[in-house]
C-alpha positions in Angstrom: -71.4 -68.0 -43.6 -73.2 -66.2 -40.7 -70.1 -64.3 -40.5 -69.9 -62.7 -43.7 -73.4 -62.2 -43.4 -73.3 -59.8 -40.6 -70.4 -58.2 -41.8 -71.9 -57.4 -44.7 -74.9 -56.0 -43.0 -72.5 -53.4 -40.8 -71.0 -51.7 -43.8 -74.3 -51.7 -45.3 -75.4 -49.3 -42.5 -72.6 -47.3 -42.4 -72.9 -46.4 -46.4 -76.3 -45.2 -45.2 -75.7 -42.9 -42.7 -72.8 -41.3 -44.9 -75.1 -41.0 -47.9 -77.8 -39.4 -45.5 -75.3 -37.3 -44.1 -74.0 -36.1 -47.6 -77.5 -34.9 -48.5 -78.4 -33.4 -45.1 -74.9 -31.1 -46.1 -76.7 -30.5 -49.4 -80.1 -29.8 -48.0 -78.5 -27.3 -45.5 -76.3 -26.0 -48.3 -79.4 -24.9 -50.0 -81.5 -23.9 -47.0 -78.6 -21.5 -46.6 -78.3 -20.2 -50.1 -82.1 -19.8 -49.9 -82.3 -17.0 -47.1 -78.5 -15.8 -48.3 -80.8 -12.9 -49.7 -81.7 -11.6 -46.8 -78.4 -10.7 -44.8 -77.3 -6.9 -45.5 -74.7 -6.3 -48.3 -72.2 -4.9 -45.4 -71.6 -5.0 -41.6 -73.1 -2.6 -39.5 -70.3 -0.2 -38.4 -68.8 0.4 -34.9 -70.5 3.1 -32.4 -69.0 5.9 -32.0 -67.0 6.4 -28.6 -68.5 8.6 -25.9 -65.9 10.9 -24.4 -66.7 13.7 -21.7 -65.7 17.2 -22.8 -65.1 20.8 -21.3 -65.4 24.0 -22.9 -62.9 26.4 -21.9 -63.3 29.6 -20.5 -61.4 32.7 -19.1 -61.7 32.3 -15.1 -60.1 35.0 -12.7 -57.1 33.8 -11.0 -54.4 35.2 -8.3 -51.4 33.6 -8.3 -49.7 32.1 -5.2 -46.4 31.2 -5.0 -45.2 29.1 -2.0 -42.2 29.9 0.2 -40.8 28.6 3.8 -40.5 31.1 6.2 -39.9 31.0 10.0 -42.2 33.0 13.0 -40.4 35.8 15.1 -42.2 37.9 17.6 -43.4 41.4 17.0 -42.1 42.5 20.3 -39.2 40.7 22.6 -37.7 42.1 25.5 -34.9 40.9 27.7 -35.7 41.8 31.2 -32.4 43.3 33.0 -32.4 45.4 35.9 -31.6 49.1 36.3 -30.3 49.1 39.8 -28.4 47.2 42.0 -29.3 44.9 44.9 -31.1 41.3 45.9 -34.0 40.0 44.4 -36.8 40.3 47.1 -39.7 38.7 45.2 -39.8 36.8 41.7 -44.1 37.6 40.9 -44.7 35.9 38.0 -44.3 32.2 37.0 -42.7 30.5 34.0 -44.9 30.4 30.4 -47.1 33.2 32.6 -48.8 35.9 30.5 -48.1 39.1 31.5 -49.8 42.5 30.8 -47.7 45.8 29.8 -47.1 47.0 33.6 -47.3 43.8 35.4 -45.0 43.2 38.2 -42.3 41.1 37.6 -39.6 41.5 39.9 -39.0 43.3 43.5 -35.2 44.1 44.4 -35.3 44.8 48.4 -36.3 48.5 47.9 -35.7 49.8 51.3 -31.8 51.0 50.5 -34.4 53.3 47.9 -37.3 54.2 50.2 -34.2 55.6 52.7 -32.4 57.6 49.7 -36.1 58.8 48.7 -36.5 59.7 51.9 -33.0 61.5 52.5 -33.7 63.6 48.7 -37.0 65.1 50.0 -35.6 66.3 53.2 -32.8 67.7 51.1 -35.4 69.4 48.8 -37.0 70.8 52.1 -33.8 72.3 53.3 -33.1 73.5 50.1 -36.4 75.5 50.1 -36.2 76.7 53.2 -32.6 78.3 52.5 -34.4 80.1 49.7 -36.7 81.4 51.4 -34.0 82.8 54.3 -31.6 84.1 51.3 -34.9 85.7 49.6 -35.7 87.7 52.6 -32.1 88.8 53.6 -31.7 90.3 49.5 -34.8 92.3 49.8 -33.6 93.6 53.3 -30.6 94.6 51.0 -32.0 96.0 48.6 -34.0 98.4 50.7 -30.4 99.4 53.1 -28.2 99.8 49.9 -30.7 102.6 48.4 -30.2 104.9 51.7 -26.9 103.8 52.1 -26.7 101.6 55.1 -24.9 99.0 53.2 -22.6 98.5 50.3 -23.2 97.4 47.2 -20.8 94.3 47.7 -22.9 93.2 50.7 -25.7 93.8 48.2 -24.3 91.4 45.5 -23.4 88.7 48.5 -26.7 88.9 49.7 -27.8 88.0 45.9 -25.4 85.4 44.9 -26.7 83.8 48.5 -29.8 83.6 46.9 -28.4 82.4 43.6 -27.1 79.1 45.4 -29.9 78.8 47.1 -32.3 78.3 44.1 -29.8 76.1 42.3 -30.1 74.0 45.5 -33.4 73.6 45.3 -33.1 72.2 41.6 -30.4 69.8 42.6 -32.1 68.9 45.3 -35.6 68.4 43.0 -33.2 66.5 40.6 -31.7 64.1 43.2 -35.3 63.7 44.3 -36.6 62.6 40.9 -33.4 60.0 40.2 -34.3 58.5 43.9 -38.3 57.9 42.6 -37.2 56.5 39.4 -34.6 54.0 41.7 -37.5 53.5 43.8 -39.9 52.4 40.4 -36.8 50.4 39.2 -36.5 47.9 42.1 -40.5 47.2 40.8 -39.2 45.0 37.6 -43.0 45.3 35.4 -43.3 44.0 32.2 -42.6 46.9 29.2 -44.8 45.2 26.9 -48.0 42.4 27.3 -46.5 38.3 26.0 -45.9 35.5 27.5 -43.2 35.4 30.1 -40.3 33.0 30.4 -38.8 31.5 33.3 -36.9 33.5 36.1 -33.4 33.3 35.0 -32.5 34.6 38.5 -34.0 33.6 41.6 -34.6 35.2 44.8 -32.0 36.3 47.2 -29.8 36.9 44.7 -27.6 39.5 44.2 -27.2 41.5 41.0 -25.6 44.6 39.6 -26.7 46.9 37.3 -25.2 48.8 34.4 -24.0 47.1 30.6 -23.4 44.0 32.3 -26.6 43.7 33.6 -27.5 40.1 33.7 -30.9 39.1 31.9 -33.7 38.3 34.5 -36.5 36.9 32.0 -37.4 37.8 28.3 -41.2 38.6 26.8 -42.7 38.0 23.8 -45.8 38.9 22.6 -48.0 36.4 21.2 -51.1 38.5 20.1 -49.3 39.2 16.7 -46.1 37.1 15.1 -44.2 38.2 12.1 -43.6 35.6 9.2 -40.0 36.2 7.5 -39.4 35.0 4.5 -36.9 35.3 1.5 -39.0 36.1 -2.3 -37.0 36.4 -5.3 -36.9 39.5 -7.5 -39.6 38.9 -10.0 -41.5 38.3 -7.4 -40.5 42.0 -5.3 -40.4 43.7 -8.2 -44.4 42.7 -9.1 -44.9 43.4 -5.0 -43.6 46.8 -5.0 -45.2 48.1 -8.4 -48.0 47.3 -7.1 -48.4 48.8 -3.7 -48.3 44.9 -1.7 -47.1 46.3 1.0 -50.3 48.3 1.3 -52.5 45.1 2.0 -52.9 44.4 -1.4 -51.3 40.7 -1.3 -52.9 38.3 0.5 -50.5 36.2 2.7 -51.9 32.4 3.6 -50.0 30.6 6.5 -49.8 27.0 8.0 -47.3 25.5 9.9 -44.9 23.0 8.4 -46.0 20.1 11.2 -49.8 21.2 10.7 -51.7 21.8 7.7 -55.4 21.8 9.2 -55.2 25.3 10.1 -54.3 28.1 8.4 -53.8 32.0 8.8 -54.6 35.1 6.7 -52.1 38.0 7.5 -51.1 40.5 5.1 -47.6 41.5 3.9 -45.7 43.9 6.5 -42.0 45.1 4.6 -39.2 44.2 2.7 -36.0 44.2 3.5 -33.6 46.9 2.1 -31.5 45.0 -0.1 -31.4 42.3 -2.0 -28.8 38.9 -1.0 -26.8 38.8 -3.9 -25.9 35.0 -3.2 -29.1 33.9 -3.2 -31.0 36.4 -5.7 -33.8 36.7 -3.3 -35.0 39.4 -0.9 -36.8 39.3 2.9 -40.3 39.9 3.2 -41.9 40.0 6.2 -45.8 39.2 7.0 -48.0 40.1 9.9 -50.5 37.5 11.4 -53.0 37.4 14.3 -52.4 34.6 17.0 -56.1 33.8 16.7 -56.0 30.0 18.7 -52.9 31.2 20.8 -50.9 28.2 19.0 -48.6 30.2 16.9 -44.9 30.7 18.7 -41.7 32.4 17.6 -39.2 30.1 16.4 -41.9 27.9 14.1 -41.6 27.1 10.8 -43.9 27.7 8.4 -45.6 27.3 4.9 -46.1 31.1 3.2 -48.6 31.1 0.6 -48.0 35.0 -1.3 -51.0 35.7 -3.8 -50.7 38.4 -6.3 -51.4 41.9 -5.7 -54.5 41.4 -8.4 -56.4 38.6 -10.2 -56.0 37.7 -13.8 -58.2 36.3 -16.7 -56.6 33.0 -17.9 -57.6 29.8 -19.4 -56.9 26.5 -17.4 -56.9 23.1 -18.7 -57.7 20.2 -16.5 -54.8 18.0 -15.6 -57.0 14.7 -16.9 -56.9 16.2 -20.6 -53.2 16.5 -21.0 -50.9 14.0 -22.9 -47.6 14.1 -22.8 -45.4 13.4 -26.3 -41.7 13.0 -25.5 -41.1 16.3 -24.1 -44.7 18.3 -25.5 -47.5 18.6 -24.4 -50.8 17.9 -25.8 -54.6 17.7 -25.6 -57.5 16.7 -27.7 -60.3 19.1 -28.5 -63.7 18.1 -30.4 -64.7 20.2 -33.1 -67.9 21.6 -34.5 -68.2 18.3 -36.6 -67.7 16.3 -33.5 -64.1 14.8 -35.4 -60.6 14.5 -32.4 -58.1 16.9 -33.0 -54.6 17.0 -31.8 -53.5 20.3 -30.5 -49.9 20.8 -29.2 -50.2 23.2 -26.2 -47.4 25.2 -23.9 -48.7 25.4 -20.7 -47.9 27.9 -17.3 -47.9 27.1 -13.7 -50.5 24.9 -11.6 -53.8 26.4 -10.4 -56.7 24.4 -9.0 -56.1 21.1 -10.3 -55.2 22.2 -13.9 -52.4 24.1 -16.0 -52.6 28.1 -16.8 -52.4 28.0 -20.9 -50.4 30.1 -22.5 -50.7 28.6 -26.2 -52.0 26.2 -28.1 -56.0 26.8 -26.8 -58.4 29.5 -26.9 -61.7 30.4 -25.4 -64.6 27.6 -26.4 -62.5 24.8 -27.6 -63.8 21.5 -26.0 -61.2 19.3 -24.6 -61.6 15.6 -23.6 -61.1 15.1 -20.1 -62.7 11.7 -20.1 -61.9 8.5 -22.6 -58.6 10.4 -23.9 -57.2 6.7 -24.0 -60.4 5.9 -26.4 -59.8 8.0 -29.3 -57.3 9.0 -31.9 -57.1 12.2 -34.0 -59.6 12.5 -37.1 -62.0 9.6 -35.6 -65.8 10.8 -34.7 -66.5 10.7 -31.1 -69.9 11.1 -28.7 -68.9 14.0 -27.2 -71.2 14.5 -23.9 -70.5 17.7 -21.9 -68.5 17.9 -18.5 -71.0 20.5 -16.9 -73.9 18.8 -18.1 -73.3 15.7 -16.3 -72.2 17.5 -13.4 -75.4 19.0 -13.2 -77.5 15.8 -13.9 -75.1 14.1 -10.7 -76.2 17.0 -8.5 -79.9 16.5 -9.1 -79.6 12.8 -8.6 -77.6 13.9 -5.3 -79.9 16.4 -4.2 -83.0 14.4 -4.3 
């Protein structure tokens, strides 16, 4: 009996708690309808996506095309001698920089200082035989007018002299040839460059003449040329243009070193154009300003145009690419995306030269591209504004 009473009692409390729960659910029920007045009729809708734009504008650009070029020197010499002998004295030592009239060389120059020696007593002899055969025509001339000698012994007497003054030329002449022998066992340097090695020592013998054997070679190193080939749209622009007046402005930095860089200017052009390979030689002038330029180096060659140009560019960050176009968004008046299909040029400062598609004052999005879809309204915030807000922040 105690049994069913206790059972009894447990489903007793259980209908209670399911019968306050039901009108707890009703209360609430109510409580809810009771503020449903107050909720708006819709839901409030989305913000509007903030996206950075930048207005475009004409800018004045050159434009560079790149090449690969090599350095040659402005001057090289090959050092050979002009007269025969040994090599007395080797005065310079290798990777030396030389000055135009340096000594280089000495071949032993006594066999020269003897046959210097022998042409000016020639010379003398030569002169005094003029002066004899001088003397002896006037006597001549003065007997053959009264008579006291012929007019052959006249004529000898002159012809005498004749010889005797064509001596003294050959003798001046021979003279001359043995100073310049004299200068040419002194090797100097023809032009100022660094020096290579001795390619023949002293002691050695050597002959001159067109198998003259190369002593050393020069180059200068004040000034190097930069050749390199351009292809004909490129000359054509060059020449109409009068680059070879200064007018282009050459950049150049070596393949194995781009933290230094040159400004020359463009020197020539070849005279024809290699039909193989459709392009043309130019060649640049540049000043050795750190010494570390050599012939032999290649190099980067940077060619601006003749003149600048008023484009419109388009940053890189604001261009989409749709199978095989290319596109950008621009913002209207009405702050509403548009899709714009664009052709653009070659690559200058970080963007793309435009040559349709854009015009003067559109804004483009260069930031939240990825956030927006044509016709949707955007916060458009302006690229040169924030820039200048950042560089206030910076600055301060």
């Amino acid at each position: 009996m105690s049994s069913k009473k206790a059972y009894l009692k447990r489903h007793t409390a259980i209908a209670a708690l399911l019968v306050a729960a039901a009108v707890g659910g009703i209360g609430a029920y109510h409580l809810d309808d009771a503020h449903a007045g107050d909720a708006p009729a819709t839901a409030a809708a989305p913000a509007a996506p903030e996206v950075v734009v930048s207005t475009l504008k004409t800018e004045a650009i050159r434009e560079w095309s790149e090449f690969s070029g090599r350095l040659t020197a402005v001057d090289y010499v090959e050092i050979r001698p002009r007269v025969s002998g040994t090599i007395h004295e080797v005065a310079f030592a290798d990777g030396d920089f030389v000055s135009k009239g340096d000594l280089l060389f000495v071949i032993d120059p006594r066999p020269f200082e003897a046959a210097l020696a022998r042409a000016e007593a020639q010379l003398a002899s030569a002169k005094s035989q003029v002066v004899l055969t001088e003397a002896e025509l006037k006597r001549a001339a003065e007997l053959v007018e009264s008579s006291f000698v012929s007019k052959s012994a006249y004529d000898k007497r002159k012809n005498d002299y004749d010889v005797a003054l064509a001596a003294v030329k050959s003798a001046e002449a021979e003279l001359t040839t043995a100073k310049l022998n004299l200068d040419y066992a002194h090797v100097t340097a023809p032009v100022s460059g660094i020096v290579s090695r001795p390619e023949i020592t002293e002691g050695n013998l050597i002959e001159a003449g067109l198998s003259a054997p190369v002593l050393t070679t020069i180059v200068s190193n004040d000034k190097l040329y930069a050749e390199f080939n351009v292809d004909e749209r490129t000359y054509v622009a060059a020449k109409r243009q009068g680059a070879e007046g200064g007018t282009m402005p050459v950049v150049l930095t070596l393949a194995g070193d781009k933290s230094v860089s040159y400004e020359g200017k463009l020197y020539s052009f070849d005279n024809k154009l290699d039909l193989r390979s459709g392009t043309i030689r130019a060649r640049a002038v540049f000043e050795n300003k750190d010494g570390a330029l050599t012939p032999g180096m290649f190099a980067d060659i940077r060619l601006g145009s003749p003149s600048k140009e008023d484009v419109l560019v388009v940053s890189d960050r604001a261009v989409g690419t749709n199978q095989d176009k290319k596109f950008v968004y621009t913002v209207n008046s009405d702050n509403v995306v548009e899709y714009r299909e664009v052709k653009l040029g070659r690559t200058v400062q970080g963007g793309r030269v435009v040559l349709a598609g854009l015009e003067a004052g559109d804004r483009v999005i260069v930031n939240g591209v990825q956030r927006v879809r044509p016709n949707v309204t955007v916060a458009a915030k302006s690229e040169d504004a924030i820039q200048t807000v950042s560089s206030a922040i910076q600055s301060r």
